[in-house]
N, C-alpha and C positions, 0 to 999 in steps of 0.2 A: 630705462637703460641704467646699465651698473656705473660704480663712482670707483673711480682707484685715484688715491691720493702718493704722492712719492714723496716721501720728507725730508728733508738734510739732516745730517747730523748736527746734532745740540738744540736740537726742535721738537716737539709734538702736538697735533693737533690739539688746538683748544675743545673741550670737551662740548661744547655748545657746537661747534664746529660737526665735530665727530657725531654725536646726536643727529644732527639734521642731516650729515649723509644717512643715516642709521634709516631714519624715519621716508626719507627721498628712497629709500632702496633697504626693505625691510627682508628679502629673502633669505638673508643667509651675511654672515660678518667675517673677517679675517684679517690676518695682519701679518706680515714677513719682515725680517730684520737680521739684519747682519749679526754674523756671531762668531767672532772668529774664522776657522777657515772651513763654518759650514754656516744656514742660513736657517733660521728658524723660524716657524712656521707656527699658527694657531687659529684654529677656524673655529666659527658653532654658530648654532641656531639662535641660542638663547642672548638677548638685549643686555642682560644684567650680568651675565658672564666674560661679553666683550668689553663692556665696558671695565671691570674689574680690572680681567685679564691687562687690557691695554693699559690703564692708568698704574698696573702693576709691574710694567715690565719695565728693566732700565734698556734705552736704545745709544749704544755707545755708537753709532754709526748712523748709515741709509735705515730707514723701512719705508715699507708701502702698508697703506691700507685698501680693505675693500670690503664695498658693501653691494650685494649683486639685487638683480630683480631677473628672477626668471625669464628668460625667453625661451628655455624648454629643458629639460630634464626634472629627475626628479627633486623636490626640495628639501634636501639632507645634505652633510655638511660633506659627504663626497664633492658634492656640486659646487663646493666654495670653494673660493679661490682666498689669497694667491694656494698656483698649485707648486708642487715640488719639481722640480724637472730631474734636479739632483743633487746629492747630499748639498753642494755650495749653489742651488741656482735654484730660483722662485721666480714664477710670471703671473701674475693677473692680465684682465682681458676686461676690456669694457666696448659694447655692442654684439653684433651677429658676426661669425664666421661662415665664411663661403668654403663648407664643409660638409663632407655627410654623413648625419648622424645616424647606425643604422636602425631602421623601424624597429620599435617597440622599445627600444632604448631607454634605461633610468637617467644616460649620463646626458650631461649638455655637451651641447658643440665645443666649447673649453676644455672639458675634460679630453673628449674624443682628438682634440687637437692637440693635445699635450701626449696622449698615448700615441700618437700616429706621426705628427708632425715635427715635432721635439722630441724623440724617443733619441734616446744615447745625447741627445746635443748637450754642450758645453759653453760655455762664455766667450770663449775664443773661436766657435764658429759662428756664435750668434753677432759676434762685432764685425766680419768679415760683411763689407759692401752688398757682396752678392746674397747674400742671406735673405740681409737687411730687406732688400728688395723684395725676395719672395714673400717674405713674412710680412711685407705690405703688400701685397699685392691679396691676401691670405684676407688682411685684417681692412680691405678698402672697407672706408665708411667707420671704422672703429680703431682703439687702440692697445696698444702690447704694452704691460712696462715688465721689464726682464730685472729683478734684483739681483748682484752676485754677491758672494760671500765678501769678497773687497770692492773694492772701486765704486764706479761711480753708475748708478741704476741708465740702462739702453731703455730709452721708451720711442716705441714706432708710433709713429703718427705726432706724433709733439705737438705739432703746428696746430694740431686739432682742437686742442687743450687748451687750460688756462692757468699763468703762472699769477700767482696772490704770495708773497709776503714770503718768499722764497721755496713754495709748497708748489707742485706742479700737479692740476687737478685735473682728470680728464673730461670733464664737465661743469658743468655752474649747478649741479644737485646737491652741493655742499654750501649753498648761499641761502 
């Protein structure tokens, strides 16, 4: 199962840290971070480029990372998360979606749920109660974490997860 990590501002994964999700979950690497009033995004395949990438970026705010393990599609960095929803809003997904992906498909269920299910949505419908709900209902058994351009990262399923040193992990594959 994939690892999405959500960070606070004035933090960054310790690189040992980051490694061991890398290695727990070697298909595919990415990382989202706040950027003013849009959200940046940087995916790839490559070990040596995430790491660069990440240890080179300044994070004045939230980011998330993520590090996936296939559960289907193809293994290319379309497949990587986080994905974009829009200009200001990024989500990673860690587990299965209760989704259909259709036969013959390159994309993962993630993607296919980000085109399907998320298409046009916004920060301010994804905070709204009743959303909330569906997209757990979406994500039973796994989790969302939704980053916006401001504020403060929405992650479904919370409870599921585990907070370390102010870092909120969706998993224990980063230990």
């Amino acid at each position: 199962m994939c690892i999405i990590a959500v960070v606070p501002p004035g933090m960054r994964l310790e690189l040992e840290t980051l490694e061991t999700c890398m290695i727990n979950n070697s298909d595919g690497f990415g990382f989202a971070f706040q950027l003013g009033e849009k959200v940046g995004i940087y995916t790839t395949m490559g070990e040596d480029s995430f790491i660069k990438k990440y240890k080179g970026t300044e994070f004045t705010g939230w980011h998330m990372v993520h590090c996936r393990i296939s559960t289907g599609g193809d293994l290319t960095t379309r497949n990587c998360h986080p994905f974009r929803v829009n200009e200001s809003l990024a989500f990673a997904h860690n587990g299965m979606l209760d989704i259909t992906v259709p036969k013959g498909s390159k994309d993962s269920d993630t993607r296919v749920f980000r085109d399907t299910i998320l298409a046009g949505c916004d920060i301010r419908e994804i905070k709204r109660k009743a959303y909330q709900r569906l997209l757990a209902d979406y994500a039973r058994g796994s989790k969302l974490a939704f980053l916006p351009s401001r504020g403060t990262p929405l992650i479904i399923n919370r409870q599921d997860g585990v907070q370390e040193d102010g870092v909120w992990y969706s998993n224990t594959s980063y230990e």
